[in-house]
NULO-122150 format. One record per residue (C-alpha): z, x, y; residue in one letter. Coordinates in steps of 0.25 Angstrom, whole numbers, padded with zeros to 4 digits, always signed. Layout:
N
ZXYa
...
This chain:
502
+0104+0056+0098x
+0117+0059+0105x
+0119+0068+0120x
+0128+0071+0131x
+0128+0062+0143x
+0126+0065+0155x
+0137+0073+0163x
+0137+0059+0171x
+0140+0050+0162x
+0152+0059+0153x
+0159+0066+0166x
+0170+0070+0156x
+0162+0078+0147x
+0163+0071+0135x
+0152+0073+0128x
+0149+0059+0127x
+0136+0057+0119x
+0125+0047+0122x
+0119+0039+0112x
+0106+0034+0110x
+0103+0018+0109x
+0092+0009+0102x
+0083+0000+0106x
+0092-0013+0103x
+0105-0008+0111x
+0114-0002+0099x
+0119+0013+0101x
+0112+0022+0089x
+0123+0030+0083x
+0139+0031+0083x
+0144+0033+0097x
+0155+0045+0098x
+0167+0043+0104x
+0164+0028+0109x
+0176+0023+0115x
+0176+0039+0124x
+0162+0035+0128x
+0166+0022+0134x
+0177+0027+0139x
+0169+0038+0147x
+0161+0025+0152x
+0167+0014+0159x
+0155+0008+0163x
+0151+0005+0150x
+0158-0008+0148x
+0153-0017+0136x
+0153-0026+0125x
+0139-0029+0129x
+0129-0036+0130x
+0121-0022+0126x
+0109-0021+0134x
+0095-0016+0126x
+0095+0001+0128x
+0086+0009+0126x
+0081+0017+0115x
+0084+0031+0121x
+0096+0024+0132x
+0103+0039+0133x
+0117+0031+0136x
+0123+0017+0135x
+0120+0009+0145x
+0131+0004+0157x
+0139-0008+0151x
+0140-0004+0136x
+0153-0001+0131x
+0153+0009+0120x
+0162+0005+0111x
+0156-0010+0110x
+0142-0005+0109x
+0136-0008+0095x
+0134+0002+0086x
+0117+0001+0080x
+0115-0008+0070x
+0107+0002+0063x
+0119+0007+0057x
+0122-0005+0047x
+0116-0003+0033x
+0106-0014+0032x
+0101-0020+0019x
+0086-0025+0015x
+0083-0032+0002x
+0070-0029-0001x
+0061-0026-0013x
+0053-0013-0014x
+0038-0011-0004x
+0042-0025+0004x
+0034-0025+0016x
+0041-0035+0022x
+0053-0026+0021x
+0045-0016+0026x
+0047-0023+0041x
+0061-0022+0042x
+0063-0007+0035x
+0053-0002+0046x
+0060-0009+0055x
+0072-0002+0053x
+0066+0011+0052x
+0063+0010+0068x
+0077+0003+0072x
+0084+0012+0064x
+0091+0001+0057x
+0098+0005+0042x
+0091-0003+0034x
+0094-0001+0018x
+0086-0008+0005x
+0094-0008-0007x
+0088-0002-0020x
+0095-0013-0028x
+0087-0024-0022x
+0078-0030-0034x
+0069-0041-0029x
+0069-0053-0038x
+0084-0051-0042x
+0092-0048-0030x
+0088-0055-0021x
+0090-0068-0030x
+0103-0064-0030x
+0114-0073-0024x
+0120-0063-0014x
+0106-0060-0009x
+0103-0074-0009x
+0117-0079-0001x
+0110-0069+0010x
+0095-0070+0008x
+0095-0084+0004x
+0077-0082+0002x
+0080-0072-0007x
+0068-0065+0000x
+0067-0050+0004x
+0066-0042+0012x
+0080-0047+0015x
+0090-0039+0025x
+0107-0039+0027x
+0114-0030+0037x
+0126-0023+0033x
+0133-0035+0043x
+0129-0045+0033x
+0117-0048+0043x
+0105-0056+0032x
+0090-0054+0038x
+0079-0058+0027x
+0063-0060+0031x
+0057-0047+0034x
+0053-0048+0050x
+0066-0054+0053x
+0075-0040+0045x
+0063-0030+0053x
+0068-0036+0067x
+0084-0035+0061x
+0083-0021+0057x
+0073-0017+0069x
+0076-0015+0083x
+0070-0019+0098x
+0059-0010+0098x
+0053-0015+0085x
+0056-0031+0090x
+0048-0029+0102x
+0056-0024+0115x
+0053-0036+0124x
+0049-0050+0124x
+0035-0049+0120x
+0036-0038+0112x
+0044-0045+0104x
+0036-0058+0103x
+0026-0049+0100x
+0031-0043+0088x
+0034-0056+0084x
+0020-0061+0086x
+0015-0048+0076x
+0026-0050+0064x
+0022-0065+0064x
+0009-0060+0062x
+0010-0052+0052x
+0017-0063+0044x
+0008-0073+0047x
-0005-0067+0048x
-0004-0054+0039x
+0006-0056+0029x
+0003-0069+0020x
-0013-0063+0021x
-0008-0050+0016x
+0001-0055+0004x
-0011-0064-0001x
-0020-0053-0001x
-0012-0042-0007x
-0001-0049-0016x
-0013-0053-0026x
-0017-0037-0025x
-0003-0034-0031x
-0002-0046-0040x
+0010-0053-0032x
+0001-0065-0032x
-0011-0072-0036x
-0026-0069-0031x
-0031-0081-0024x
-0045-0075-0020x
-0049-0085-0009x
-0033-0083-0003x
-0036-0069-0002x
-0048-0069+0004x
-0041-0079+0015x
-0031-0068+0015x
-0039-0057+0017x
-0047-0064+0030x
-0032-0066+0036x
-0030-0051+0033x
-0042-0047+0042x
-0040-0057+0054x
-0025-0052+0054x
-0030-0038+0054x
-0041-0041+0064x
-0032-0047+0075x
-0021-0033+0072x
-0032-0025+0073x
-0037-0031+0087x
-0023-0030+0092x
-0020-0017+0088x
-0034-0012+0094x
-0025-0009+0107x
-0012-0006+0102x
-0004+0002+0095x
+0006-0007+0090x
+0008-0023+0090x
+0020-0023+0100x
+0019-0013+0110x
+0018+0003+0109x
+0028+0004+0097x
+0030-0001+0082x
+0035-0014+0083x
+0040-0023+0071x
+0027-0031+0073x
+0020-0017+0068x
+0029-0016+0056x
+0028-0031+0052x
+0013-0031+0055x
+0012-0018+0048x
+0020-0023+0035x
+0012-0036+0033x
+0000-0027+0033x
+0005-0015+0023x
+0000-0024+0010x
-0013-0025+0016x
-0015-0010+0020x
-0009-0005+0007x
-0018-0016-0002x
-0029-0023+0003x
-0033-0017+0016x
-0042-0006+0011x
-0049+0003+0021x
-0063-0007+0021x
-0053-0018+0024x
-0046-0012+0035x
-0058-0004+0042x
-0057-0015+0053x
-0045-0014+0058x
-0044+0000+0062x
-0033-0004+0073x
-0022-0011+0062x
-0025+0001+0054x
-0021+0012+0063x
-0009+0004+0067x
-0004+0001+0054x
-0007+0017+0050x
+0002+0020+0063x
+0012+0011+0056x
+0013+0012+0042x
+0013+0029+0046x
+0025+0028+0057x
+0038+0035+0050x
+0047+0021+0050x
+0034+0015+0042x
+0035+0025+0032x
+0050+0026+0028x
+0049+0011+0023x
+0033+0011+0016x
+0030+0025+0014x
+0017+0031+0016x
+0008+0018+0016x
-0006+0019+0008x
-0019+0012+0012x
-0027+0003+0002x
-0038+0011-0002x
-0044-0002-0010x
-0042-0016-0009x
-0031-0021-0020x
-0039-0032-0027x
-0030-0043-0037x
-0027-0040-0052x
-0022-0050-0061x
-0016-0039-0068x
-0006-0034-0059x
-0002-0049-0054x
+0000-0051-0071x
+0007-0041-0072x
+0015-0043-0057x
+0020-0057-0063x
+0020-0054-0077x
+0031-0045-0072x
+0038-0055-0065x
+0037-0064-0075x
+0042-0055-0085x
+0032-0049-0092x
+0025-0052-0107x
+0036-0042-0114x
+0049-0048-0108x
+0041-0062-0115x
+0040-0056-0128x
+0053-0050-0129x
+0059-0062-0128x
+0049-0067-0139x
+0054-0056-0148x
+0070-0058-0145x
+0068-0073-0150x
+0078-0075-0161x
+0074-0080-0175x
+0076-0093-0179x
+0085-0091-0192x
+0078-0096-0204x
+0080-0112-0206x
+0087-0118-0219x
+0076-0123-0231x
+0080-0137-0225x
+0078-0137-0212x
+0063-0127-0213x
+0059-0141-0221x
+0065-0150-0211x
+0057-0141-0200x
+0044-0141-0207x
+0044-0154-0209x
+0046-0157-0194x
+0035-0147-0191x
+0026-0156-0199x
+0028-0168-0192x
+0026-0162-0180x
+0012-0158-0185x
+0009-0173-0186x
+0012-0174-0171x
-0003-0171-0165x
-0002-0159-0155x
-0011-0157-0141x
-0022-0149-0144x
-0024-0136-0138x
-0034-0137-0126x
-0046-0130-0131x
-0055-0121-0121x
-0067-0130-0120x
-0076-0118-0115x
-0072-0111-0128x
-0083-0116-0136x
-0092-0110-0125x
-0101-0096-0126x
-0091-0086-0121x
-0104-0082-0113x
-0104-0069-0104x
-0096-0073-0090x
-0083-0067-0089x
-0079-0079-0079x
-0063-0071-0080x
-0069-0059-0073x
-0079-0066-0065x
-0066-0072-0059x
-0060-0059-0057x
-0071-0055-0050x
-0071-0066-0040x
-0055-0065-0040x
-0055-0050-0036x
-0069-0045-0030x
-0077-0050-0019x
-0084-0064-0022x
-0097-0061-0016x
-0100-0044-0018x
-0093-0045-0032x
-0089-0059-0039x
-0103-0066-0035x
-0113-0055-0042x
-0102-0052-0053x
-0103-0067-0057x
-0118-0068-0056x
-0122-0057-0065x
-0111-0061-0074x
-0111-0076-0073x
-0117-0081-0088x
-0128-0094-0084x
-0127-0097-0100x
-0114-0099-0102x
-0108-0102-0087x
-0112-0114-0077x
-0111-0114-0063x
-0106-0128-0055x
-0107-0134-0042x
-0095-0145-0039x
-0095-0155-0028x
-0083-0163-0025x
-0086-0179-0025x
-0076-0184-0014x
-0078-0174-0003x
-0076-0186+0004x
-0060-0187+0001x
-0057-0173+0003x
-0048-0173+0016x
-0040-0159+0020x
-0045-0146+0015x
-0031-0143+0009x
-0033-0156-0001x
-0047-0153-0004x
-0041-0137-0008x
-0029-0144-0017x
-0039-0155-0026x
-0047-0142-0029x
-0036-0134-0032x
-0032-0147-0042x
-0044-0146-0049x
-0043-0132-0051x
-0028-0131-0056x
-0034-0145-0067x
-0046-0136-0071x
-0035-0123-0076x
-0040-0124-0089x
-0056-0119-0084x
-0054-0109-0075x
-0053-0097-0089x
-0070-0103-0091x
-0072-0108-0076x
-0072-0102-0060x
-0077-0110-0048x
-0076-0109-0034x
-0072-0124-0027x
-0074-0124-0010x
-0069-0134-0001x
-0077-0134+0011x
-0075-0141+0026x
-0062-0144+0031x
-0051-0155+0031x
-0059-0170+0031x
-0072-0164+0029x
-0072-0154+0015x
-0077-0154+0002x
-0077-0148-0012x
-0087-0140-0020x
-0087-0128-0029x
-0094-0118-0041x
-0090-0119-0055x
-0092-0109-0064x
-0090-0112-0081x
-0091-0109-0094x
-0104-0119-0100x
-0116-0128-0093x
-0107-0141-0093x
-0096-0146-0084x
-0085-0138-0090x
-0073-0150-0085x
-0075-0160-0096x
-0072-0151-0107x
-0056-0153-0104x
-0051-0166-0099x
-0042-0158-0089x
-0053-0152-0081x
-0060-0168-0079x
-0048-0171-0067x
-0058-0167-0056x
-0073-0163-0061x
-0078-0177-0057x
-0076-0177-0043x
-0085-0166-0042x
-0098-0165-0044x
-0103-0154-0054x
-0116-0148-0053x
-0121-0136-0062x
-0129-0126-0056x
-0140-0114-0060x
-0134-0103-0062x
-0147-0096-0058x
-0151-0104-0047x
-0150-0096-0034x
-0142-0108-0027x
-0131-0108-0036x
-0129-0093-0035x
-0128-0096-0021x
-0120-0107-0022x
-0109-0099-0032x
-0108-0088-0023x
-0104-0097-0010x
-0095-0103-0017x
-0090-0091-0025x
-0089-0083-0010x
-0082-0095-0002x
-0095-0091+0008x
-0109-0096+0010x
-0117-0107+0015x
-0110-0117+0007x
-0122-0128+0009x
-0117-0130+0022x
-0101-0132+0020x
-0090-0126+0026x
-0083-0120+0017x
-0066-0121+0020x
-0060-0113+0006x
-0062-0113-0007x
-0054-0112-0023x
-0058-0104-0034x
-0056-0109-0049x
-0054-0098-0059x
């Protein structure tokens, strides 16, 4: 935006032109005739320092020498390496979009490939994205630290507070937002395993982060002052996942305040350059196998590139009358060496009976424990071919930090591999560190202690007592379905976390 100045100021008529400033004291635009400018102002005298100006300054201020004054960064081509719908790149290209800042992905960027490479590596040497290089050679990689780079003032807080108070916000939505919402969603889209009782950790975390936004936001429009800050863009971008996967309407009815403001955001003209038209989840995204099968089998590369190096294999050429003798009669003295046997399955001899413990355990894994799992396994369970047992651990006594008890159940968990296709249970710690204890619900295939059929399950059965239960007795149903749900009466205990064995 360019206009004469005042009669005052250009007394020879010149048609000097006035030029319009940024926030961070750099002169937008090219400015005509710079050495006759300065010429026509002596008073201007320079090099710096450059005081901060004003977004809508209408002239330099006194003490700037024109021809010294720098020129906006915003005109260097910038470069950001990043794959595709990063969110965390999403901070910095908004960014830019409100300082203006030239900021350039490059379409030949392929994530898993270039930036393993060693020129990216001599600069990046993580290897992580998004990553950022000025055209000066300037290397920027973790995303909060490229948004402030390529953003100006107004977005880093104008002042002293403000500033720690955007601070305070992004920290936030790293700490308290972020590894909540990738443990929740990344199993949705098959990037990594379901862990039910992780999830539901998460999704507590989720809603006390939501709780304390939505009080804050009850009385303001934005986290930083009266105007989008990079607080709201980080915030915002942590959040995206959540809104676009998990957070269905029943889940977000409470925190009527976050979503406005996020609406407000995710709908402002600089949002939607870099995410597009942003869509709401309609239905909470649940866990598939499938899709994190097929997400890894494609990493992994996939059942056809197996077989067609199977196929490619080249034939062994056809050995001399001698040596097929030689060879056979090696093969036969090899037959006298005895070989390992096979492990059998020692329920195999067992009635296949009529529980499909597999999608019980889907069940549990991806439906709500007490509305769905619960009745699901009580009118399928089968009481003639299943048994239900309560374990008790011996030394109670010995158990120290909660941590330690957590790691000997997981041990005896990973020993027992071989039962979990004919076995599920549910192991609780309860108390807390120098005062806790272990006890659990089994559930297998057969009436009799299922861990001395296979010498590798004996390693930890006996330091626990076992006792079966009545599969129709109302106590057992209850106690099943307080372990099964994590929730209850527990006989009195306090009940600290538990592990699931299927």
């Amino acid at each position: 935006m360019t206009a004469p100045f005042p009669k005052a100021l250009d007394p020879a008529g010149q048609g000097l032109k006035q030029n319009r400033f940024d926030a961070i004291g750099t002169i937008s635009g090219k400015l005509p005739n710079v050495a006759q400018n300065a010429a026509a102002f002596p008073n201007l005298k320079g090099p710096g320092p450059f005081p901060k100006i004003p977004c809508d300054s209408p002239v330099p201020p006194p003490g700037i020498d024109l021809a010294t004054f720098p020129m906006s960064s915003q005109t260097l081509y910038r470069t950001l390496y990043t794959y595709p719908d990063n969110f965390r790149a999403f901070k910095a290209l908004i960014a830019a979009q409100y300082s203006g800042a030239d900021v350039k992905v490059p379409s030949n960027f392929k994530f898993g490939a270039t930036n393993k490479e060693a020129g990216f590596l001599a600069k990046f040497p993580l290897g992580k994205v998004p990553a950022f290089e000025s055209k000066n050679g300037d290397c920027v990689f973790e995303s909060n630290a490229i948004a402030q780079f390529v953003g100006n003032a107004q977005l880093q807080g104008t002042n002293q507070k403000d500033a720690a108070l955007v601070t305070q916000w992004i920290n936030f939505g790293d700490n308290e937002v972020l590894p909540a919402a990738c443990t929740w969603v990344f199993p949705c889209l098959g990037v990594t395993q379901y862990n039910k009782q992780e999830t539901e950790k998460a999704k507590e975390q989720v809603k006390k982060a939501m709780t304390v936004l939505n009080n804050y936001l009850s009385t303001r429009t934005f986290l930083v002052g009266e105007r989008i800050s990079q607080a709201d863009i980080s915030v915002c971008c942590n959040l995206l996942m959540l809104y676009q996967n998990v957070m269905d309407p029943g889940f977000r009815q409470p925190f009527k305040h976050v979503n406005r403001w996020f609406t407000t955001l995710v709908n402002q003209p600089q949002f939607r350059k870099v995410i597009g038209d942003f869509k709401f989840c309609t239905k909470m995204a649940e866990f598939d196998g499938k899709k994190y099968a097929e997400f890894h089998g494609q990493q992994g590369g996939g059942k056809k590139d197996k077989k067609e190096k199977k196929e490619s294999k080249p034939k062994q050429a056809p050995l001399p009358k001698q040596e097929k003798a030689s060879k056979k009669k090696e093969e036969e003295e090899e037959d006298d060496v005895p070989k390992e046997k096979e492990s059998k399955d020692p329920f195999a001899s067992m009635p296949k009976g009529t529980f499909n413990m597999d999608e019980f355990k889907r069940e549990y894994s991806n439906k709500d424990t007490i509305t769905e799992a619960l009745p699901y396994f009580w009118k399928n369970f089968d009481k003639e071919n299943y048994s239900i047992w309560y374990c008790e651990y011996l030394y109670n006594d010995e158990l120290a930090k909660v941590f330690m008890t957590c790691n000997l159940v997981g041990g005896m968990f990973q020993r027992l591999d071989k039962l979990r296709k004919n076995a599920f249970a549910s192991m609780c710690i309860f108390g807390e560190d120098g005062n806790n204890s272990i006890s659990g619900i089994w559930i297998w295939k057969g009436h009799e202690l299922a861990f001395p059929l296979d010498p590798n399950w004996q390693v930890d059965y006996e330091s626990y007592k076992w006792e079966k239960l009545d599969a129709n007795s109302p106590k057992t149903k209850t106690l099943v379905d307080e372990y099964f749900a994590w929730e209850g009466k527990f006989d009195g205990k306090s009940f600290n976390q538990g592990k699931i064995f299927k």
